[in-house]
C-alpha positions in Angstrom: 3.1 4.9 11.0 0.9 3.6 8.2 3.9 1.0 6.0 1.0 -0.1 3.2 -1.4 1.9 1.5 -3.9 0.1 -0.6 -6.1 1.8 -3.6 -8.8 0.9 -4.2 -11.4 2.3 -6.9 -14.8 1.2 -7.7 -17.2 1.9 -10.0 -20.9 0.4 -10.1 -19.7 -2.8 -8.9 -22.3 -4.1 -6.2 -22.1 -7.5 -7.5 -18.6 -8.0 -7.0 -17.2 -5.4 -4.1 -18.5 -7.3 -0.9 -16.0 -10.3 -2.4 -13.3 -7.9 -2.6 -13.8 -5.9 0.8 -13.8 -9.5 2.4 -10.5 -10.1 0.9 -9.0 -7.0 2.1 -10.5 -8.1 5.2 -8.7 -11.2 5.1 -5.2 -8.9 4.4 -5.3 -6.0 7.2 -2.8 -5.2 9.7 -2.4 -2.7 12.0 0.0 -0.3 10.0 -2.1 -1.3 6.8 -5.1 1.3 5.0 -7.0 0.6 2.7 -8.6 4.0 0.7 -11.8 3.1 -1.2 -12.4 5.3 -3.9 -16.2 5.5 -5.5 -16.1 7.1 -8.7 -19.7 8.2 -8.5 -21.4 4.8 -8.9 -24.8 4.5 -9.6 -25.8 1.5 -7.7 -25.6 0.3 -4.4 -21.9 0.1 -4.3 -21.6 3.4 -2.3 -23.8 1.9 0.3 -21.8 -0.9 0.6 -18.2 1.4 0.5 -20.0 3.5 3.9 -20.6 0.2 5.3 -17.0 -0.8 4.9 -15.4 2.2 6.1 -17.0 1.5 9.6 -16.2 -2.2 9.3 -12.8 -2.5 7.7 -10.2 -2.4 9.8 -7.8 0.4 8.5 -10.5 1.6 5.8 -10.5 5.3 4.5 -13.7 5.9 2.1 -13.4 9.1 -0.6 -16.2 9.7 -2.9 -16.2 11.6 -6.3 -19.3 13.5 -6.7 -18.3 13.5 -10.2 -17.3 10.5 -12.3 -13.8 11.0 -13.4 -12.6 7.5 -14.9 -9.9 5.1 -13.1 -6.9 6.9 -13.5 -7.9 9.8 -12.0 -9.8 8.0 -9.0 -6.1 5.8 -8.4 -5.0 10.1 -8.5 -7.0 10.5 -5.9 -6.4 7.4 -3.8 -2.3 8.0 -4.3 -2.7 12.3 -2.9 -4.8 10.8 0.2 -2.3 7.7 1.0 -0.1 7.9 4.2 2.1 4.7 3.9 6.0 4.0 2.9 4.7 2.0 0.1 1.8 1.9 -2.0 -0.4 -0.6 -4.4 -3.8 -1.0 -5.8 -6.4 -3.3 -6.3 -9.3 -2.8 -8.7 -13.2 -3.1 -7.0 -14.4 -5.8 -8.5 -11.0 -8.0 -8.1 -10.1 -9.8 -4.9 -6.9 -10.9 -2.9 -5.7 -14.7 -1.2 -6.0 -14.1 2.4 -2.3 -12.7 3.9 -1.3 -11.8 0.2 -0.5 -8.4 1.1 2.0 -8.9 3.9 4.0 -11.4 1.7 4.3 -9.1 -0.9 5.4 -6.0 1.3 7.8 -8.5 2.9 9.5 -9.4 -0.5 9.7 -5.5 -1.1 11.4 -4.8 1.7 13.7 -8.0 1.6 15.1 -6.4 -1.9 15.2 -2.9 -1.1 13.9 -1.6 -5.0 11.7 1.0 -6.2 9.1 -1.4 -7.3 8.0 -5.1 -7.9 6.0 -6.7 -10.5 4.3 -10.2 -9.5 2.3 -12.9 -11.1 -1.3 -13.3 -11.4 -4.2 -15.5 -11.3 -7.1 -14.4 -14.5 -10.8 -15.2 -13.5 -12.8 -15.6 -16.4 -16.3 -17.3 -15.4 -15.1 -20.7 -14.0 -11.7 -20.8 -15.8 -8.7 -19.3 -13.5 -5.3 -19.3 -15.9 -1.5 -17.8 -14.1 -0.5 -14.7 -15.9 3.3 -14.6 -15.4 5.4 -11.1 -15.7 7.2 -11.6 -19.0 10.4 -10.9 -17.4 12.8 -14.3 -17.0 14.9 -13.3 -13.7 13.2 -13.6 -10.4 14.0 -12.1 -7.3 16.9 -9.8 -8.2 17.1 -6.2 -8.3 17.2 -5.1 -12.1 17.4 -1.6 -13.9 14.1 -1.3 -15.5 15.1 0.2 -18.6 16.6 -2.8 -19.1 13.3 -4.5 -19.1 11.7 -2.7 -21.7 13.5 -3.9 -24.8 13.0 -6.1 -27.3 11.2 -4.6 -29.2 9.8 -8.0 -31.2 8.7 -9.7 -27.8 6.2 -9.1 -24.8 8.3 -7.5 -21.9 7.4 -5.7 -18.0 6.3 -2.9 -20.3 3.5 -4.8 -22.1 2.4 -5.9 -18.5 0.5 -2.8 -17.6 -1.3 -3.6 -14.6 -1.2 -1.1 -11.6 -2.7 -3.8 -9.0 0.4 -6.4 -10.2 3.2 -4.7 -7.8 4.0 -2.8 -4.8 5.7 1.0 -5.0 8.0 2.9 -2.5 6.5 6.0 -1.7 9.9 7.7 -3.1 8.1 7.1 -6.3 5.2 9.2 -5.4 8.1 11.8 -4.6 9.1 11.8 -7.8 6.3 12.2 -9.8 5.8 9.1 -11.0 2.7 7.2 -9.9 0.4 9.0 -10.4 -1.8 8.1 -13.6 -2.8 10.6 -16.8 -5.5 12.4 -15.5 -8.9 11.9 -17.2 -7.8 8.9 -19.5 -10.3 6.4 -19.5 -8.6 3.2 -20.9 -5.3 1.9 -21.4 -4.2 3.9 -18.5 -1.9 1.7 -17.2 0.7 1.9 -20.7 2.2 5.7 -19.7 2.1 4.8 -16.1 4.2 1.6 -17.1 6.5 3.3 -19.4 7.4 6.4 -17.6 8.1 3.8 -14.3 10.9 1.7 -16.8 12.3 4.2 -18.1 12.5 7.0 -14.8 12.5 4.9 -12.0 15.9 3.5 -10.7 15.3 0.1 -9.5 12.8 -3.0 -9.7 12.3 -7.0 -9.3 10.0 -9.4 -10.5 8.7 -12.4 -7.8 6.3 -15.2 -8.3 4.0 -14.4 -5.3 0.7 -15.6 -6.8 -2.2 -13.6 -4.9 -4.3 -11.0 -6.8 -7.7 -12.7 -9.2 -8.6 -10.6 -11.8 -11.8 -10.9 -13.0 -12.2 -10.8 -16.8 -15.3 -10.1 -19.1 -16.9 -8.1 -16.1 -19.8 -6.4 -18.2 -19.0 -2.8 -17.1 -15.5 -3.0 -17.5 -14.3 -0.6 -20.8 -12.9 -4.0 -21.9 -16.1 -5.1 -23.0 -17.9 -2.2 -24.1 -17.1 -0.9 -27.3 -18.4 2.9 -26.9 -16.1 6.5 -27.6 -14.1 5.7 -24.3 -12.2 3.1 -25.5 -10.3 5.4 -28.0 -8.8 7.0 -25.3 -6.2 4.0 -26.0 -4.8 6.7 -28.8 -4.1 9.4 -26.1 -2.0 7.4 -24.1 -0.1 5.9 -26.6 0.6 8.9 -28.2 1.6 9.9 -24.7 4.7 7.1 -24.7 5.6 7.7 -27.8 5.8 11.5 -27.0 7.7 11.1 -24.1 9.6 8.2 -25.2 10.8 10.3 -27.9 12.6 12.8 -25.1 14.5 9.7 -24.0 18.2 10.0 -23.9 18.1 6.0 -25.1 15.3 7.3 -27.8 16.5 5.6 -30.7 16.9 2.4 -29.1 13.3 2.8 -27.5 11.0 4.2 -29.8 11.1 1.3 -32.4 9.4 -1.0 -28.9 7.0 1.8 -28.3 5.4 2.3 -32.2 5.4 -1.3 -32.7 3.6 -1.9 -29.3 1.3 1.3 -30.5 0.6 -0.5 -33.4 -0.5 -3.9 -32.7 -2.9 -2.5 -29.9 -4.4 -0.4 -33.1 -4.3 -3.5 -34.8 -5.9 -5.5 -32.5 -9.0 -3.0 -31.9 -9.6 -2.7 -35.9 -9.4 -6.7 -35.7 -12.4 -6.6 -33.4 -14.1 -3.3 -34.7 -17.8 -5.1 -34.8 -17.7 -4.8 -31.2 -17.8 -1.1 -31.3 -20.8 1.4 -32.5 -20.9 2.5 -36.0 -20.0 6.1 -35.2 -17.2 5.1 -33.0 -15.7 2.4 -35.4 -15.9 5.3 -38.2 -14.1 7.1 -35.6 -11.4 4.4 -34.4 -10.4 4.1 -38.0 -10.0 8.1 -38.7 -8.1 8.4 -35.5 -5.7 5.6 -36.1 -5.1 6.7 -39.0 -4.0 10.6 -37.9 -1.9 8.4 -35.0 0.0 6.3 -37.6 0.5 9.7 -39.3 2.2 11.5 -36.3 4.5 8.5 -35.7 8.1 9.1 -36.8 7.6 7.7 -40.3 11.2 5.8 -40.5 10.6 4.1 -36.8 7.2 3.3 -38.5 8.2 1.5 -41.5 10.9 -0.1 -39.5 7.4 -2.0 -37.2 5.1 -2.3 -40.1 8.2 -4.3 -42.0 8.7 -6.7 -38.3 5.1 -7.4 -38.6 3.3 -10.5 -39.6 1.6 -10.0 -43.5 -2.1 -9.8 -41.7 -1.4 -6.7 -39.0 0.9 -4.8 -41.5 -1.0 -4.5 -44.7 -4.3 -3.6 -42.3 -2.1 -0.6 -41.2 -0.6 0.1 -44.2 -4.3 0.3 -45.7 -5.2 2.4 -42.5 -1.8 4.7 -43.2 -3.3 5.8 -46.7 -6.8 6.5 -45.9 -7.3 9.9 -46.4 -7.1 12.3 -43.9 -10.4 13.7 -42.2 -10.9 17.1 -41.5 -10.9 17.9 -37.2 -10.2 14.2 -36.4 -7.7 14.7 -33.5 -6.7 12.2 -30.9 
């Protein structure tokens, strides 16, 4: 029986996937696989993939013949994964050798739904720890208890798929897999829906995935019609956040969290071509329109004087005709 699957998705990455196939190398076991996912890459990086699926122990290679974006290739890793429990790993990240069974050892030892851990950010030379912004380590925890405040960084703002290991009852339930087709900030329903639907988590300090910043073909760093996908998928958690039993408690976390990711892309809007800047702007706008207006003014008023007057400028701007998120 297969105990771990691991996803793994890549996309034009030749540079950086032989660093992370090594490390996987460095984390198999016998009841371990490992599904590599090509998104229809350009470069050499299905060459490589081929060349790992006879190599890797425990390797599975699947190949879109049509690009579909991360979420939907982690979809696709997550329908053809046999194991108890599940994670991912992004292609052009990498692993500390034995990471894996640690990790899947500390699962197990607790019994929960899912774990969040720690992580190491690469950025050129620099490696910082990211920590999970969630105080109490090692013990099983409601995750809706995690979400809230709404003021402070919390699991929820700590969207990253690769930073935990699932149960496979999880997949049972509907919820692991990703929004199909969302190109970025497809982590932040997946996160949301886990807290608020799934029935038990922990947090441990196992320090063992890199992640490598300012890669220059992540959506991070270019600033082209993609990134506005960010709209969708909060609109998404506020949407279904809004069908929450605990709604009133939640929503005011969810627009404020909305907002200051709408703040921070108008905050850096040079970055992105003219047309999509002129379209960032229309659509935030229509997005800070659809929010409930009271849970609205309730964020703008807990935000610093900067953030809230650029959204309150955003919130008048007239409305364009066919702008839709």
């Amino acid at each position: 029986m297969v105990k771990l699957s691991v996803i793994v998705p890549f996309y034009n990455v030749q540079q950086y996937a032989p660093d992370t196939l090594k490390s996987l190398r460095a984390n198999a076991r016998q009841d371990f696989e490992f599904i590599l996912v090509d998104d229809c890459s350009r470069d050499e990086t299905p060459d490589i993939l081929a060349r790992a699926e006879r190599e890797l122990p425990g390797a599975v290679y699947v190949r879109h013949e049509k690009n579909g974006g991360l979420a939907t290739a982690r979809n696709t890793g997550i329908d053809k994964a046999r194991g108890e429990y599940l994670t991912f790993l992004d292609g052009d990240d990498w692993l500390a050798p034995g990471y894996y069974p640690q990790l899947l050892a500390a699962i197990e030892e607790l019994g929960c739904d899912f774990i969040r851990t720690d992580h190491v950010q690469s950025t050129a030379r620099a490696r910082t720890i990211q920590r999970v912004p969630q105080g109490r380590r090692g013990v099983v925890m409601n995750p809706r208890d995690a979400i809230l405040p709404a003021d402070r960084s919390t699991s929820v703002d700590y969207a990253y798929a690769w930073a935990g290991i699932y149960h496979r009852r999880l997949v049972d339930r509907g919820l692991l897999h990703f929004t199909d087709g969302l190109r970025t900030a497809e982590d932040r329903p997946w996160i949301w829906k886990l807290h608020r639907e799934a029935e038990s988590f922990a947090t441990v300090g196992l320090l063992g995935v890199f992640y490598r910043r300012g890669v220059a073909s992540s959506l991070t760093q270019i600033g082209d019609v993609r990134q506005l996908d960010f709209i969708r998928a909060f609109d998404q958690v506020v949407a279904e956040t809004a069908k929450d039993p605990d709604a009133d408690k939640l929503l005011p976390k969810a627009v404020r969290t909305y907002c200051a990711i709408i703040s921070h892309h108008l905050g850096s809007i040079e970055r992105f071509e003219p047309a999509v800047a002129r379209k960032l702007k229309s659509m935030s706008a229509a997005a800070l329109r659809r929010m409930p207006q009271d849970v609205l003014d309730e964020a703008l008023d807990s935000m610093d004087i900067q953030r809230a007057s650029r959204l309150r400028r955003l919130r008048r701007r007239p409305a364009s005709a066919g702008v839709a998120a």
